[in-house]
N, C-alpha and C positions, 0 to 999 in steps of 0.2 A: 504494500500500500504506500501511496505517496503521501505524504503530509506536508500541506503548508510550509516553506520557512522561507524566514526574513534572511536576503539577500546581502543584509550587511553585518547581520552579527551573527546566523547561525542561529538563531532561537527557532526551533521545531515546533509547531501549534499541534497538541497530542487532543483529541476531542474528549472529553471525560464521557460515560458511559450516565446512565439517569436508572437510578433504581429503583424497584416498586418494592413492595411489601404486599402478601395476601394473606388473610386469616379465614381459615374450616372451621368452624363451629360448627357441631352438628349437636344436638338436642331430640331427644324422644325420638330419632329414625330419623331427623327433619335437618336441615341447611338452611344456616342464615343466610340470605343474598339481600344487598341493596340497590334502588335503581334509580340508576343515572338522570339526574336533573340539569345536566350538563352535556352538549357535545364534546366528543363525538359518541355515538351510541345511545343520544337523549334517550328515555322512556326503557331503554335495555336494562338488564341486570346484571350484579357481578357478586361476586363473593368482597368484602368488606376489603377494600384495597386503598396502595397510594401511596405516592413520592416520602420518599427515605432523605431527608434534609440532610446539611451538610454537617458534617462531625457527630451526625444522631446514630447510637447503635441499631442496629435494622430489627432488633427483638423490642424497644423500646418505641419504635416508630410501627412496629404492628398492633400494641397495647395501644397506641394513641389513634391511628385511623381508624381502630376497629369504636373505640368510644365517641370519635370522634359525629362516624357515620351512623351507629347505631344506639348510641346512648348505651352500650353495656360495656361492662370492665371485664376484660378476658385475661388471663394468665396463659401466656405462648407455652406452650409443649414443644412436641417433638418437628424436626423440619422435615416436610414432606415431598419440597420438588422445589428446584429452580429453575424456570422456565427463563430461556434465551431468545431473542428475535422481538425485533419493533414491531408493533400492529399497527400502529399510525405516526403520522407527523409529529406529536408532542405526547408521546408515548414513551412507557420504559424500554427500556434493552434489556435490561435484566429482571425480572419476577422471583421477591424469595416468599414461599410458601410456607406457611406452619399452619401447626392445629393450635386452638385454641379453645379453652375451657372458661366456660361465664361464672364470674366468680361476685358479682354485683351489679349495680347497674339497672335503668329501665329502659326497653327498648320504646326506642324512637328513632324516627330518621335525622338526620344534622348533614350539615356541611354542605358537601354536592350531593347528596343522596336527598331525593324526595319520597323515599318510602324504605321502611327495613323490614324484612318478614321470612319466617320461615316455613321452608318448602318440603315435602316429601319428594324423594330423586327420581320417583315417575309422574310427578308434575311440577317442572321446575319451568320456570317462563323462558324467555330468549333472555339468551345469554350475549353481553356484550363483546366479553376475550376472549381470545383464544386459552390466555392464562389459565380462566374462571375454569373452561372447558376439560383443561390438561387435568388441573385440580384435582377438577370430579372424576377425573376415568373417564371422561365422552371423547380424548381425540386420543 
């Protein structure tokens, strides 16, 4: 790959990589998924996601978007899959996966989610990611 660089002093422009975080909560047989009040994928669902800030541990930014979108406090478990490849223009490159257990909290939607609710795995609505997708065992 060729990368950028400044012709006078040698500085290399290296693109930094944008990472997500996803959290599996699963309850009574059922999946919590939130749905997108945001493009891209308005009105789709996803499992409880989202950008990993800068200097933030990626177990502490999974606690935070999952309260953040669902109003409930989860404790990260075990990691379940990192999923690689952009789905869109202002999309992660990297998706890190855990489970997560509700350990407080009242569900509600927040942030870009305009609905939180959980699904049994043979009737789950459209799903927005591929991520969401891998998550679950559907690709």
């Amino acid at each position: 790959m060729v990368r950028p660089t400044c012709p006078e002093c040698g500085w290399i422009y290296f693109e930094d990589p944008k990472v997500a975080v996803a959290v599996l909560v699963e309850k009574d047989g059922q999946i919590l998924l939130t749905r997108r009040s945001n493009e891209p994928y308005l009105g789709y669902w996803s499992l409880p996601a989202g950008f990993v800030n800068a200097h933030e541990d990626p177990l502490q930014a999974a606690v935070r978007e999952c309260l953040e979108e669902t109003g409930l406090l989860v404790e990260i478990g075990e990691l379940l899959r990192i999923v690689a490849g952009r789905e869109h223009e202002r999309g992660a490159d990297i998706v890190i996966a855990y489970r997560g257990h509700v350990i407080g909290g009242v569900l509600c939607a927040g942030d870009d989610a305009d609905a939180a609710a959980f699904f049994s795995r043979e009737n789950l609505p459209p799903l927005a990611f591929r991520a969401s997708r891998i998550v679950l065992g559907l690709e």
